[in-house]
C-alpha positions as MATLAB code, in Angstrom:
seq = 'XXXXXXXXXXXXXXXXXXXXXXXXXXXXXXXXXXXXXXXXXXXXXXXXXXXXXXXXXXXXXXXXXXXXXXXXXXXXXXXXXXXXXXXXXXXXXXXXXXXXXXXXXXXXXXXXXXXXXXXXXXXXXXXXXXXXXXXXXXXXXXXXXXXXXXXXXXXXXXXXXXXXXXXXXXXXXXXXXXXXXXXXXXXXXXXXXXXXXXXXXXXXXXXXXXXXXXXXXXXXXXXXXXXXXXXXXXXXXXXXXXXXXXXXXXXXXXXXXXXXXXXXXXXXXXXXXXXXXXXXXXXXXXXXXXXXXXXXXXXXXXXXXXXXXXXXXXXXXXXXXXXXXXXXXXXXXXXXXXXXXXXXXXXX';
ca = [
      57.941  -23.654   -8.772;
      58.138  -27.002  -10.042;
      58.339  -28.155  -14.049;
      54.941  -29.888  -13.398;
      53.621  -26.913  -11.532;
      55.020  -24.515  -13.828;
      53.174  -27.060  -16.883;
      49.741  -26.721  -15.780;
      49.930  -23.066  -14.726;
      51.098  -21.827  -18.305;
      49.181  -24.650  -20.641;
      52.970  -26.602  -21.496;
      53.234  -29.967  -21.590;
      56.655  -30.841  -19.745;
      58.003  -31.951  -22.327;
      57.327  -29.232  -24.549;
      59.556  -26.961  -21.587;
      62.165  -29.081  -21.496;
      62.661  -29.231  -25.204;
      62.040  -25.467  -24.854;
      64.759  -25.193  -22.382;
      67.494  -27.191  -24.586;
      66.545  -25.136  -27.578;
      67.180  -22.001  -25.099;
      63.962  -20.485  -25.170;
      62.290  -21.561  -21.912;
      65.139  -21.515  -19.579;
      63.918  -22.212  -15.891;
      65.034  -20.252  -13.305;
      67.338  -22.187  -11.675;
      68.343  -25.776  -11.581;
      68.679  -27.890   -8.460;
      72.615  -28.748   -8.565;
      71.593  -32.228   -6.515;
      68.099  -33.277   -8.127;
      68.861  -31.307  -11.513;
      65.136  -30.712  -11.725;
      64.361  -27.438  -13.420;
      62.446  -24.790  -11.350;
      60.601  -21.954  -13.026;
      59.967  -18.040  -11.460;
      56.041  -16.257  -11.828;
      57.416  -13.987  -14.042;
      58.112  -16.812  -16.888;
      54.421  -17.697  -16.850;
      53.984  -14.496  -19.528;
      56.913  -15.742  -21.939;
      55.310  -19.331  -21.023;
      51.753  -18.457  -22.337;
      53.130  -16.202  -25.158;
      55.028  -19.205  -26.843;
      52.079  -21.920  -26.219;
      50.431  -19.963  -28.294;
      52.732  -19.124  -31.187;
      53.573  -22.265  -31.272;
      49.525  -22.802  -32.279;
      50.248  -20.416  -35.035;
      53.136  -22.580  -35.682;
      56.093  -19.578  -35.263;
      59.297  -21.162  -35.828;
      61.583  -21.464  -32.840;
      63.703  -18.606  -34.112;
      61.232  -15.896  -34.676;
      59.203  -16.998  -30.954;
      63.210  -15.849  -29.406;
      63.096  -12.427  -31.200;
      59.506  -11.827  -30.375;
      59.730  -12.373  -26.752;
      62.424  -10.059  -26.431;
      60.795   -7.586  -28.530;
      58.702   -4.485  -27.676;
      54.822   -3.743  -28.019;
      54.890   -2.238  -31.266;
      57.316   -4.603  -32.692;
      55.552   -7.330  -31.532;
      52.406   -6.375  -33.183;
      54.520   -6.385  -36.793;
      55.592   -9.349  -35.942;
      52.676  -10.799  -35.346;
      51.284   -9.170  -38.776;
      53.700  -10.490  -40.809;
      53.211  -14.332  -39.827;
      49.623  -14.145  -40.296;
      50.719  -12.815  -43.514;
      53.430  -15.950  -44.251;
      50.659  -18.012  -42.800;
      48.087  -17.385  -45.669;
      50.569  -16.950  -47.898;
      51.502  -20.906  -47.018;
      47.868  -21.285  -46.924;
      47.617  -20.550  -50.790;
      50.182  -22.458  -51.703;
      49.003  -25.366  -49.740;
      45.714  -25.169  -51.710;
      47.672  -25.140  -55.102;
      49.475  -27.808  -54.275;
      46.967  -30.153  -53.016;
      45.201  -29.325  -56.444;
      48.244  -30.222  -58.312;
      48.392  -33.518  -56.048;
      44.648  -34.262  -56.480;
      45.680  -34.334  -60.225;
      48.149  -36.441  -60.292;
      46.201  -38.959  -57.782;
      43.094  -38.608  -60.252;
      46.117  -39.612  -62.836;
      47.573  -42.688  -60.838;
      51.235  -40.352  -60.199;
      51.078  -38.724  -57.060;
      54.603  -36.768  -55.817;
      55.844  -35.270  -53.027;
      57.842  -31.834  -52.776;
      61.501  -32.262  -51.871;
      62.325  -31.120  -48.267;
      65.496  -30.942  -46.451;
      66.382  -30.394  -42.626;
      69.861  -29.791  -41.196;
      70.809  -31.702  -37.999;
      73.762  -32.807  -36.130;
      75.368  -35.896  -37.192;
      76.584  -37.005  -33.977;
      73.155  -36.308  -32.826;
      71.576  -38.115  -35.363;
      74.071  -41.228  -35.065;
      73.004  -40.754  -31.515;
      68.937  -40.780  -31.644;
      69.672  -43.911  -34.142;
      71.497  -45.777  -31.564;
      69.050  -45.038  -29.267;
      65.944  -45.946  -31.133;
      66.235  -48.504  -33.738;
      66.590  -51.117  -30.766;
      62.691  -50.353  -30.864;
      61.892  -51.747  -33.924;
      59.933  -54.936  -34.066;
      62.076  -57.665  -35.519;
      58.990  -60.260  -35.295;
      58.191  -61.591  -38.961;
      54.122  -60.935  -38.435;
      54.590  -57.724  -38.103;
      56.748  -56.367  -40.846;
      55.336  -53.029  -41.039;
      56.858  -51.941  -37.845;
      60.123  -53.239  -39.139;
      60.650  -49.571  -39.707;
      61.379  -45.996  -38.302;
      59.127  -43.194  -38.628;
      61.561  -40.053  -39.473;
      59.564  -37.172  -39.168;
      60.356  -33.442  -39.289;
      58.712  -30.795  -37.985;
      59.218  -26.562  -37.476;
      62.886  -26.848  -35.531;
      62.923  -30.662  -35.095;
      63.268  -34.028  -36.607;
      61.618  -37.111  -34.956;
      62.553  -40.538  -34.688;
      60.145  -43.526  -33.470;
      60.023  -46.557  -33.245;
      57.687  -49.285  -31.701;
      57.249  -53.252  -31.519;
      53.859  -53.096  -29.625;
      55.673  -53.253  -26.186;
      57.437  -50.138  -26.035;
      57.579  -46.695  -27.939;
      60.849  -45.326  -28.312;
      60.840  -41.400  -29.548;
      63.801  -39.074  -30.328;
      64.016  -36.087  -30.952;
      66.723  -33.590  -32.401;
      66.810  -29.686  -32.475;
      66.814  -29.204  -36.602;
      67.070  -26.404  -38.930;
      65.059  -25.866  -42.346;
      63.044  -24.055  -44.314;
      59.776  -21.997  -42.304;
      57.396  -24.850  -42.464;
      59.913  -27.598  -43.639;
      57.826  -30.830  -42.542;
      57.541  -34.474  -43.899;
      56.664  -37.964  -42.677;
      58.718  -41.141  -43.690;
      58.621  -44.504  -42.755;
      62.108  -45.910  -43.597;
      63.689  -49.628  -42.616;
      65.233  -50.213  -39.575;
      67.926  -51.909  -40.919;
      68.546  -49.356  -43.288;
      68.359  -46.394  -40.802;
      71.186  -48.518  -39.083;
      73.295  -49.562  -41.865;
      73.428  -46.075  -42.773;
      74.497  -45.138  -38.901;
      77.954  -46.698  -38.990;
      78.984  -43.799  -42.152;
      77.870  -40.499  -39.959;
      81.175  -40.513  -37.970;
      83.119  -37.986  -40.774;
      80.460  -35.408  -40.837;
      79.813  -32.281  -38.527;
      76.077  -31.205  -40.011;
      73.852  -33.842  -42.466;
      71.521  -32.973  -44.380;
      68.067  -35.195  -44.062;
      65.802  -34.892  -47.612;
      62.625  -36.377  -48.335;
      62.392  -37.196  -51.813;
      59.310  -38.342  -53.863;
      60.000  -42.061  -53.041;
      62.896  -41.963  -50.760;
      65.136  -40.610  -47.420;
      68.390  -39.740  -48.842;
      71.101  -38.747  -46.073;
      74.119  -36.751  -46.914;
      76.183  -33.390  -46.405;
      77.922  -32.108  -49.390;
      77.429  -35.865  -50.766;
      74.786  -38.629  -49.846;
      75.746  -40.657  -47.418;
      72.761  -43.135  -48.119;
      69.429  -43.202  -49.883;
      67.001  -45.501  -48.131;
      63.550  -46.412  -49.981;
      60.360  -45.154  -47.865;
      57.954  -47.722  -47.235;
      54.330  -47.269  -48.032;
      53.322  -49.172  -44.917;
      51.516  -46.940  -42.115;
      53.195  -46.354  -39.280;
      50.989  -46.964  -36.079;
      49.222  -43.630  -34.845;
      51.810  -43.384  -31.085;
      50.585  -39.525  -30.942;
      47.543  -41.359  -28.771;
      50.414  -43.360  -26.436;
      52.667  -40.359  -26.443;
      51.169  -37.809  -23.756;
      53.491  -37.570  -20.970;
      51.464  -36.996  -17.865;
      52.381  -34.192  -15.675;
      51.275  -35.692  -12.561;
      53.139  -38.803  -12.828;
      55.104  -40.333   -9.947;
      58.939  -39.972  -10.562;
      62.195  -41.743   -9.501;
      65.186  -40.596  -10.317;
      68.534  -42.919   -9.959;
      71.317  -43.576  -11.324;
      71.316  -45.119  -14.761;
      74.598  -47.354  -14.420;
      73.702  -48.689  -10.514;
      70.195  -49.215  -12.170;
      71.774  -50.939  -15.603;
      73.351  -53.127  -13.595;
      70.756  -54.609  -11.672;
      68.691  -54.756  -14.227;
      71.285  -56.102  -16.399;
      70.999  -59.934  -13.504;
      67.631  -60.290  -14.581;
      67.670  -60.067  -18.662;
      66.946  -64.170  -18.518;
      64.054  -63.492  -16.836;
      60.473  -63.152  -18.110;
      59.204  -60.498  -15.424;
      60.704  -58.498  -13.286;
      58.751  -56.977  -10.627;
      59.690  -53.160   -9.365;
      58.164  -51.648   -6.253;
      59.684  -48.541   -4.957;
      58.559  -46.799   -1.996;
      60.070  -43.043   -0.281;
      63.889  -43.403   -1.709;
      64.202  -46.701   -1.977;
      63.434  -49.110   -5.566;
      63.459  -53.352   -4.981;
      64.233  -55.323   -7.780;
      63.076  -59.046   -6.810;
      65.981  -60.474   -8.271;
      67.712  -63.542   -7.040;
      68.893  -62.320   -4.325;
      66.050  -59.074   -4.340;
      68.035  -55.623   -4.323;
      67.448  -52.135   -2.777;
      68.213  -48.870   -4.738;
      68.427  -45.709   -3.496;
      66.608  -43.730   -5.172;
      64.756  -40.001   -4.965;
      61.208  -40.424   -4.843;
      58.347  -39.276   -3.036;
      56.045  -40.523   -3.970;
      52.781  -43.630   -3.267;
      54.023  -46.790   -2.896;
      53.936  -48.489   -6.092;
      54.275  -51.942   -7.800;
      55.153  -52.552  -12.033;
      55.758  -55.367  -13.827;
      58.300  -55.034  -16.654;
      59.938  -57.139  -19.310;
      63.584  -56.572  -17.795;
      64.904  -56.790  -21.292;
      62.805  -53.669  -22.421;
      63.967  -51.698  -18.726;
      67.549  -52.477  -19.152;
      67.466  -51.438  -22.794;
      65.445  -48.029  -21.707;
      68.007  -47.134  -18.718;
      71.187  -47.812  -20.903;
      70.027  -45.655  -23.764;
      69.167  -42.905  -21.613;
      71.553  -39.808  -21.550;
      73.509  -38.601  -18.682;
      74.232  -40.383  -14.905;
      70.591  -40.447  -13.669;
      67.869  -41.610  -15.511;
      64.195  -40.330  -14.259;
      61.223  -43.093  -14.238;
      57.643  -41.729  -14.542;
      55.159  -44.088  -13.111;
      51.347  -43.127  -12.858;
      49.891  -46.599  -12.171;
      50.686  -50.355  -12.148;
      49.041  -50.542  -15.314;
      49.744  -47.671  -17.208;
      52.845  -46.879  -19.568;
      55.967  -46.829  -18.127;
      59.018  -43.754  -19.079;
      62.654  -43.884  -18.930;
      64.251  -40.347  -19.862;
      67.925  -38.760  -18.608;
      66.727  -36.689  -15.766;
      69.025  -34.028  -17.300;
      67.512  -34.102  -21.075;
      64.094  -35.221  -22.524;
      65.573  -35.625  -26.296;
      65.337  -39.726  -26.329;
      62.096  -41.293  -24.189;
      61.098  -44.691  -23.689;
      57.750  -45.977  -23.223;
      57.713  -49.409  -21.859;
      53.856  -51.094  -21.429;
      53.719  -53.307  -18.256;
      53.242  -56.771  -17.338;
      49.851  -57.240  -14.829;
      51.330  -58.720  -12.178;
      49.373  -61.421   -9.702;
      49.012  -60.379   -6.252;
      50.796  -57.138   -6.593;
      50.455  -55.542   -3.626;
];
């Protein structure tokens, strides 16, 4: 069956299985060698279900692999022993937020050092990819800045100027329960870019009052900002039923890349074919089987999506004229781009 099909039988988001599947936990069946799009078997639905709902008890990635491949019994301690490192956390969650209600009550409040382990290439990578994002318009200077956030076996980039929502994500190692939230500069994020090249694994530690980058030595310390970053969990539900094209990201660059003086750019694709109403218009090939559909983009934001993507084909998800716009590789979800559209007059 189908990733979406698969997504709404087991409870998944299709994200969630394709991060699943690059963190080799959720590997589909099989994998069409001409559409790449992943196809899962009935008998996955049980592991499916199984980590949904770990997850909710927030296992860590590494101790949902051994479960799954666990027996009954062993299972069961598993299972016992979490719930046990659960409350545990629980306790110490409760002593710390009494500690923290102290300090607040004293005008010092602090927050425990954390550190997560990713790939520098990978991180140069999702920096590349997303500080483009980042609103450079002076009203706006809080979202001059990159949310860097870390979760159980991941650390998340975004970044958003209103108009798009750019979110990557990287497969991360720490402590059980390592998490933080930091809102950092853009232009520090970047600056700090161009010195990942000499490193294989970087370390990524939030400090009290700052994001300090570095492997045996920090590479750079960037101040975090106490601005709050805008809530994009609401924007960021990828819809399972959405329409998708899939075509490849340089043949698409390129057209896109004769309309960047342009305000709008209007995109209607119909069954394997995507028009671009440039000057002269131009016909894509594309797969899609979809309705026939009409979107209004900034072709700045489009060509800026596409080229960021990863791998030869890039997979648009359209659900309606006027609803969010995303640009992903069609091989890996680890960088998406939302782009909002433009309501278009007379679109037919």
């Amino acid at each position: 069956m189908t990733i979406g099909i698969f997504a709404r039988r087991c409870g998944l988001s299709v994200s969630a299985l394709r991060f699943y599947d690059r963190a080799v936990l959720l590997v589909p069946a099989a994998v069409d060698p001409v559409s790449s799009y992943r196809l899962y078997d009935e008998r996955q639905l049980e592991g499916a279900e199984l980590t949904r709902d770990l997850r909710r008890l927030e296992m860590p990635l590494s101790a949902i692999q051994g479960f799954l491949s666990a027996d009954a019994v062993d299972r069961q301690e598993a299972l016992r022993l979490h719930l046990e490192t659960m409350s545990a956390r629980l306790r110490d969650a409760e002593a710390i937020a009494d500690q923290l209600t102290t300090r607040i009550t004293k005008g010092k409040e602090s927050v425990p050092m954390t550190t997560m382990t990713v790939d520098a290439r990978s991180l140069a990578e999702a920096i590349d990819q997303v500080v483009p994002a980042a609103s450079t318009d002076p009203d706006v200077p809080a979202l001059h800045t990159v949310l860097v956030e870390a979760r159980e076996g991941t650390l998340r980039l975004v970044a958003t100027d209103k108009y798009r929502l750019a979110v990557g994500d990287l497969v991360a190692r720490g402590d059980d329960g390592a998490a933080f939230r930091a809102i950092v500069p853009s232009a520090e994020l970047s600056r700090i870019r161009q010195t990942l090249g000499g490193s294989d694994q970087v370390e990524v530690t939030r400090h009290e009052d700052a994001l300090v980058v570095g492997a045996n030595v920090a590479i750079g310390r960037m101040a975090v900002t106490p601005a709050e970053f805008p809530a994009y969990e609401k924007l960021f539900v990828l819809d399972p039923d959405a329409h998708s094209i899939i075509v490849e990201r340089t043949v698409l660059g390129k057209a896109l890349q004769g309309a960047l003086e342009r305000d709008v750019l209007r995109l209607s694709v119909t069954t394997d074919r995507l028009r671009l109403d440039n000057e002269p218009t131009q016909d894509l090939e594309v797969s899609y089987s979809g309705p026939n559909l009409t979107v209004g983009l900034n072709p700045k934001f489009a060509h800026y999506a596409v080229m960021s993507s990863i791998g030869p084909e890039v997979m648009i998800d359209i659900t309606e004229p006027t609803g969010p716009v995303v640009f992903r590789s069609a091989t890996d979800s680890s960088f998406i781009c939302m782009v909002m559209p433009i309501k278009l007059l007379n679109a037919a």
